[in-house]
VEXDREN-2710 file (C-alpha; in Angstrom, 1 decimal):
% VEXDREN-2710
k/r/px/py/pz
1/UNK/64.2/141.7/34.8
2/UNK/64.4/145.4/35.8
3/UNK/65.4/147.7/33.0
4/UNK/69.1/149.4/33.7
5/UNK/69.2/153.1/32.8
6/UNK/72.6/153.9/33.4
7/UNK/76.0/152.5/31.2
8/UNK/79.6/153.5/32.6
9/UNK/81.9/153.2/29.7
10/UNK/85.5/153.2/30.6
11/UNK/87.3/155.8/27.8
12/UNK/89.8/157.8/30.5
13/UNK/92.9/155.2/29.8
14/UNK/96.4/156.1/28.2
15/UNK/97.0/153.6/25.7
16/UNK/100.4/153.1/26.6
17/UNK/101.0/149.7/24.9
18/UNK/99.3/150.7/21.9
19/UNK/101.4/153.7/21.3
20/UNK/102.1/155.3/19.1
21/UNK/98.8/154.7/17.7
22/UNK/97.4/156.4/21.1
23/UNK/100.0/159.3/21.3
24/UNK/97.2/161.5/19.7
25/UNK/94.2/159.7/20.2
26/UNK/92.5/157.8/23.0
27/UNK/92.6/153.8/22.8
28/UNK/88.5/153.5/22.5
29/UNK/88.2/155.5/20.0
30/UNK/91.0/153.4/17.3
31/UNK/89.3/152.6/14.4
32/UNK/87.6/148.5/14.4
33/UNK/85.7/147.6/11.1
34/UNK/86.0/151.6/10.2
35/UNK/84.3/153.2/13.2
36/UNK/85.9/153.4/16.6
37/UNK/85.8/150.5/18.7
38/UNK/83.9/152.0/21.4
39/UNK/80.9/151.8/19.3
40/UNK/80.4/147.7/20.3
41/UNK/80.5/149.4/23.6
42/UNK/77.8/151.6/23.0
43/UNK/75.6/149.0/20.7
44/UNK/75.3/146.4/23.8
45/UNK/74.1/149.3/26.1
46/UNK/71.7/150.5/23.3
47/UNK/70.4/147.2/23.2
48/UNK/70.1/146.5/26.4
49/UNK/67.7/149.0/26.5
50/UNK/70.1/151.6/28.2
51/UNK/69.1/155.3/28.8
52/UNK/71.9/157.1/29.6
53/UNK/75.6/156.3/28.3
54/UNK/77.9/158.3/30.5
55/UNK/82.0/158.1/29.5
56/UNK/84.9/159.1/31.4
57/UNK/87.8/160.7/29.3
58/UNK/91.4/162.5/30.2
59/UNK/94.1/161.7/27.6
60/UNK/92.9/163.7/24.3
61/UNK/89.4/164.4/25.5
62/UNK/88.2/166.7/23.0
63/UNK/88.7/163.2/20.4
64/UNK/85.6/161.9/22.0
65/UNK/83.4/165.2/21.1
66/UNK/84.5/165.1/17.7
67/UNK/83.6/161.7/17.0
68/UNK/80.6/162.2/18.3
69/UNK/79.3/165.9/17.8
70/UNK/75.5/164.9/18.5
71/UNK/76.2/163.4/21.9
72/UNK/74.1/160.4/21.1
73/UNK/74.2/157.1/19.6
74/UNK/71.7/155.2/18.0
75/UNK/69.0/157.6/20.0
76/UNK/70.6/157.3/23.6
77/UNK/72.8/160.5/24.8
78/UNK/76.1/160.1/25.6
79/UNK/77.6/162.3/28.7
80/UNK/81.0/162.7/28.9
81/UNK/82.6/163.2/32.3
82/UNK/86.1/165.0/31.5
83/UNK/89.2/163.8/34.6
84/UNK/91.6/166.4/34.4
85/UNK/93.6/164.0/36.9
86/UNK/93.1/160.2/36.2
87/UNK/91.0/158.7/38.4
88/UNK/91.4/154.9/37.5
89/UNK/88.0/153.3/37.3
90/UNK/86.9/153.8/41.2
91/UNK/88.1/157.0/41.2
92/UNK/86.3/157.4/37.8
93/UNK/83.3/155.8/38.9
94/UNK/82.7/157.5/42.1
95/UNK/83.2/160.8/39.4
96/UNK/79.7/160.1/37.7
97/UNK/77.6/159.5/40.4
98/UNK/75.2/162.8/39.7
99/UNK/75.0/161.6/36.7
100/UNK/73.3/157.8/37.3
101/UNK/69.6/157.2/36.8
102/UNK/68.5/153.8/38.7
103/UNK/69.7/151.8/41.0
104/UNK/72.1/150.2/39.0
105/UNK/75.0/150.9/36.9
106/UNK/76.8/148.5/33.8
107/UNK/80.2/149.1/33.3
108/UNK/82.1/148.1/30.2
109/UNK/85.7/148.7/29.0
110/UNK/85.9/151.1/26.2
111/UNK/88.6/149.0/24.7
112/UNK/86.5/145.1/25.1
113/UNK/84.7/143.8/22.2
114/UNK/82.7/141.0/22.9
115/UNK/79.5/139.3/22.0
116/UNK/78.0/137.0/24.9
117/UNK/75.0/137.2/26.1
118/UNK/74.3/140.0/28.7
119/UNK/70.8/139.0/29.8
120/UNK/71.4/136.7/32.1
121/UNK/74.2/138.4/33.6
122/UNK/72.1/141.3/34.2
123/UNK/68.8/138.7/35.5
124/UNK/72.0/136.9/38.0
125/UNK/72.5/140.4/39.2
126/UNK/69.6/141.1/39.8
127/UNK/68.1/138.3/41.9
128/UNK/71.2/137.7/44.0
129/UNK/71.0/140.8/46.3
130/UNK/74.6/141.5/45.7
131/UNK/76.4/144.7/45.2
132/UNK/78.8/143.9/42.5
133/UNK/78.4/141.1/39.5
134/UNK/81.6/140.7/37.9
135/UNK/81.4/138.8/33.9
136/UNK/84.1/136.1/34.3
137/UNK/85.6/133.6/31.8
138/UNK/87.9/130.7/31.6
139/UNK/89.0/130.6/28.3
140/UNK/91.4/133.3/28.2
141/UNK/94.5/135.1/29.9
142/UNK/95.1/136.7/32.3
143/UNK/93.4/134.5/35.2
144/UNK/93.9/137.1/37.7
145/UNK/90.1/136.5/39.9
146/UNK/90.0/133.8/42.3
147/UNK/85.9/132.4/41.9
148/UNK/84.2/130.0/44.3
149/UNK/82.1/128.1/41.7
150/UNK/79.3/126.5/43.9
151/UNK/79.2/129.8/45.5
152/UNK/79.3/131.5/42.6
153/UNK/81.3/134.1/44.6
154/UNK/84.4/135.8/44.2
155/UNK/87.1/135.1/47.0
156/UNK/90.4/136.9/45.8
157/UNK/92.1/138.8/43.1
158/UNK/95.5/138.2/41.9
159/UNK/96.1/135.9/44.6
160/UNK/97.0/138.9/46.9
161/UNK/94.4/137.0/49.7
162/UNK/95.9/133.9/49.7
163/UNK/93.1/131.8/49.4
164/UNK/93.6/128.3/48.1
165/UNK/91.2/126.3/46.0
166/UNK/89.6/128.6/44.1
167/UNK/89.3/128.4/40.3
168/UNK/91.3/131.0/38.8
169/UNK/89.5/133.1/35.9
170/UNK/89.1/136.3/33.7
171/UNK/87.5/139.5/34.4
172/UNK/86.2/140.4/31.3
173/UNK/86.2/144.4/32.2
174/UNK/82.1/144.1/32.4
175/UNK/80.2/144.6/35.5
176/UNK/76.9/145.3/37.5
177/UNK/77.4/147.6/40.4
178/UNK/74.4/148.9/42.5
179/UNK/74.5/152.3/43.7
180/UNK/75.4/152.0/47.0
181/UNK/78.3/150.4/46.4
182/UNK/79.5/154.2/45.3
183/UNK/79.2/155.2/49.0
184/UNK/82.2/153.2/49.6
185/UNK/83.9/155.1/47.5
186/UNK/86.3/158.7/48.0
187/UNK/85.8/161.4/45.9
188/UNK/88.9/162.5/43.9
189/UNK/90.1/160.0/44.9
190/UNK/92.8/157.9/42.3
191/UNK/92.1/154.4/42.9
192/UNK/91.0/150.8/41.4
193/UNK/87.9/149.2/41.8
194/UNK/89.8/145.8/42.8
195/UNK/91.7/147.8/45.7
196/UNK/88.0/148.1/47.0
197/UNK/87.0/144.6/46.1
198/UNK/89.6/143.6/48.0
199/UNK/88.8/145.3/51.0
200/UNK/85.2/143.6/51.3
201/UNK/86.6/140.4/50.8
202/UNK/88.8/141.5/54.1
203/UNK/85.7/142.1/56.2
204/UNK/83.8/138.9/56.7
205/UNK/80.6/140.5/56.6
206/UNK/81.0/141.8/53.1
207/UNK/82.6/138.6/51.5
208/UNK/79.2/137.6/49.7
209/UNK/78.4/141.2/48.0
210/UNK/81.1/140.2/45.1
211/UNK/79.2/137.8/42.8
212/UNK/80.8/136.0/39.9
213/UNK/78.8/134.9/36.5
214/UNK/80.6/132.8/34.0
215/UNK/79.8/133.7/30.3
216/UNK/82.4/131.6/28.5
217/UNK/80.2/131.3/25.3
218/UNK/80.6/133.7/22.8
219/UNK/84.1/135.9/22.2
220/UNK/85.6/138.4/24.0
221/UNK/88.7/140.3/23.0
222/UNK/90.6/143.1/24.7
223/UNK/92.7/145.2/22.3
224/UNK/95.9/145.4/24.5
225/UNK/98.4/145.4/22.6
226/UNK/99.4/146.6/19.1
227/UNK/99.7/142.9/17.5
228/UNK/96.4/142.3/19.1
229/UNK/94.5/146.0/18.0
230/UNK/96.2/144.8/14.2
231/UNK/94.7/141.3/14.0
232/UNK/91.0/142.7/14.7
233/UNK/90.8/145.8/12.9
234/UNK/89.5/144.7/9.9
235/UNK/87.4/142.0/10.5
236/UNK/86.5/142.8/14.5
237/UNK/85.2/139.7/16.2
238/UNK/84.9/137.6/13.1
239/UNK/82.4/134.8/13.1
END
């Protein structure tokens, strides 16, 4: 398996359904267990063996400085790549590219906590020849990406192909993009990375760059809502 050396970590969001508890601070860095939750974030790139954490911030950016002054974490710098406009996460993406070592960037939700395994995501990934390597689960809601098991591709997202027979499932907010998928990408540009997924399932020639892994084992949680953020904040992921 070839060592990543870049991490994306998706901070930039408003919060809105977890205000008020966002009004004055950005949703990743919310306190889980007594630290902010963008920590589990920055604990599976650091063991990954991750060089380079790079964060995209907007709503109350200077919050991310002052939790961390040193710029690092556990040894590993941490860049952080200020949008005075919101990007959304293409936009946001396309926003770093200066800053990416290697071929390959992971991505990860600032406001996900989870504990599968990442490994073989990353070795999938790598062996397929694909562009994109979404982490996909069944077990939760919503089931919003349309997956072609046998394929182990995905076909559609939230339905808006019209593809039938495909097993619906979770995107977990953490992905393996190569480089080159950035050229595909505007500049300044506000815009989702499934508006752009979408478009390469449109051309037939890009349909099989969009590769799905299933990592059901384990937990995942994304801290959407208030009732969710107040079940977890103690105790995190549990056993």
């Amino acid at each position: 398996m070839v060592k990543l050396r870049t991490a994306f970590i998706l901070g930039a969001g408003l919060g809105t359904r977890l205000r008020p508890l966002t009004l004055e601070c950005p949703k990743p860095l919310l306190p889980v267990q007594g630290r902010p939750m963008i920590c589990d974030a920055f604990d599976r790139c650091v063991d990954l063996g991750i060089e380079r954490i790079i964060v995209n911030t907007h709503h109350c950016a200077s919050k991310y400085e002052a939790a961390f002054p040193q710029k690092e974490w556990r040894g590993v710098p941490l860049f952080f790549k200020y949008e005075p406009i919101l990007l959304e996460t293409a936009g946001g993406l396309k926003n770093i590219e200066e800053l990416i070592l290697g071929d390959t960037v992971f991505i990860y939700n600032g406001d996900v906590l989870s504990n599968f395994e990442l490994n073989p995501l990353i070795e999938k990934h790598q062996s397929a020849g694909v562009e994109v390597t979404l982490a996909l689960r069944t077990r939760e809601e919503p089931k919003q990406v349309g997956w072609d098991r046998k394929a182990a591709r995905v076909r559609d997202f939230r339905s808006r192909l019209g593809i039938e027979g495909l097993e619906k499932t979770l995107f977990t907010g953490v992905y393996l993009v190569e480089k080159r998928f950035l050229n595909r990408l505007t500049a300044g540009k506000i815009e989702s990375v499934v508006d752009v997924f979408l478009r390469m399932l449109q051309e037939k020639s890009q349909q099989d760059l969009i590769q799905g892994v299933l990592v059901d084992e384990g937990r995942w949680l994304d801290l959407g809502t208030i009732p969710d953020y107040e079940r977890v904040k103690l105790v995190g992921l549990g056993d």
